[in-house]
C-alpha positions in Angstrom: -8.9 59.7 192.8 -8.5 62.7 194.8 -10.7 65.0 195.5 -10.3 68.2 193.0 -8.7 71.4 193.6 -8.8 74.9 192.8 -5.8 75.6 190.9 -4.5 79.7 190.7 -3.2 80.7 187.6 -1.8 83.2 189.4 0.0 80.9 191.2 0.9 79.2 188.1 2.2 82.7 186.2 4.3 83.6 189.5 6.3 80.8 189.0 7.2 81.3 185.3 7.8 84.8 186.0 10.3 84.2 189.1 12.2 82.1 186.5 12.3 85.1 183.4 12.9 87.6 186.4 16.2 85.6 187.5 17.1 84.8 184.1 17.7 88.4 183.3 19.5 89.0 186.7 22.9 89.0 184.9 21.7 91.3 182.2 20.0 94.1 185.1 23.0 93.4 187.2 24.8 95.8 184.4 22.0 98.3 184.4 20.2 96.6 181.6 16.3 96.9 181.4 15.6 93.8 179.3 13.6 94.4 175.9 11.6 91.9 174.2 9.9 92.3 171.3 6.6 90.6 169.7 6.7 90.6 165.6 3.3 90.6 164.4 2.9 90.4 161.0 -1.1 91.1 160.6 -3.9 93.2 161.5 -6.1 90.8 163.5 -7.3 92.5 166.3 -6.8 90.0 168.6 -3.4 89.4 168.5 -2.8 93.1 169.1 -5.0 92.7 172.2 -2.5 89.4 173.1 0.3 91.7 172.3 -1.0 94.6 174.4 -1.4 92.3 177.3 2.1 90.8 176.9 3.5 94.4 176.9 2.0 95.0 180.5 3.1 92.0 182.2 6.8 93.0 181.2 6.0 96.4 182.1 4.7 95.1 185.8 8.2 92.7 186.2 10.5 95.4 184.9 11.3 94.6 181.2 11.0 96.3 178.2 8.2 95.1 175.2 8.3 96.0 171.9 6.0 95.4 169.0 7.1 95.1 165.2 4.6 95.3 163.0 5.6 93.9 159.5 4.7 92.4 156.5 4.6 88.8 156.1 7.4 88.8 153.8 9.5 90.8 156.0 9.1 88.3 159.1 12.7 86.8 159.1 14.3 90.3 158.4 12.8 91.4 161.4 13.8 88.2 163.4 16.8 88.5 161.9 17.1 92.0 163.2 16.3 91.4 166.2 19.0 88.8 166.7 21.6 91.2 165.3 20.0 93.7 167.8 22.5 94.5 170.7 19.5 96.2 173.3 17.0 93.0 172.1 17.2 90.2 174.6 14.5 87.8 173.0 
């Protein structure tokens, strides 16, 4: 076996971003900002912290995220909203 290794998630997250950052080229290329949007359909805290955190990692590579807070029964509506949503881009 080889030795092991330090691994960066940094490393690891720059990659995945490059490829969401020249997936929305098209869409910026007509003056676009891309929005995304996070539907959370309860109060635990810690997936508003996960959402919070999402929403400034698109913030730091230049898209737009949204939160929708709902009510469990009203999760498709909202997906289905979103879809139907012409400034929503996933």
């Amino acid at each position: 076996y080889p030795p092991p290794r330090r691994i960066s998630a940094d490393d690891i997250s720059a990659l995945h971003r490059n490829r969401v950052a020249a997936g929305f080229e098209d869409v910026r290329a007509h003056g676009v900002v891309p929005t995304l949007v996070g539907i959370l359909a309860n109060e635990d805290q810690a997936s508003q912290n996960y959402a919070e955190w999402t929403a400034k990692a698109c913030q730091a590579d230049g898209l737009n995220f949204e939160v929708w807070n709902v009510k469990k029964t009203d999760v498709q509506d909202a997906l289905q909203h979103a879809i139907e949503n012409p400034r929503v881009h996933g």
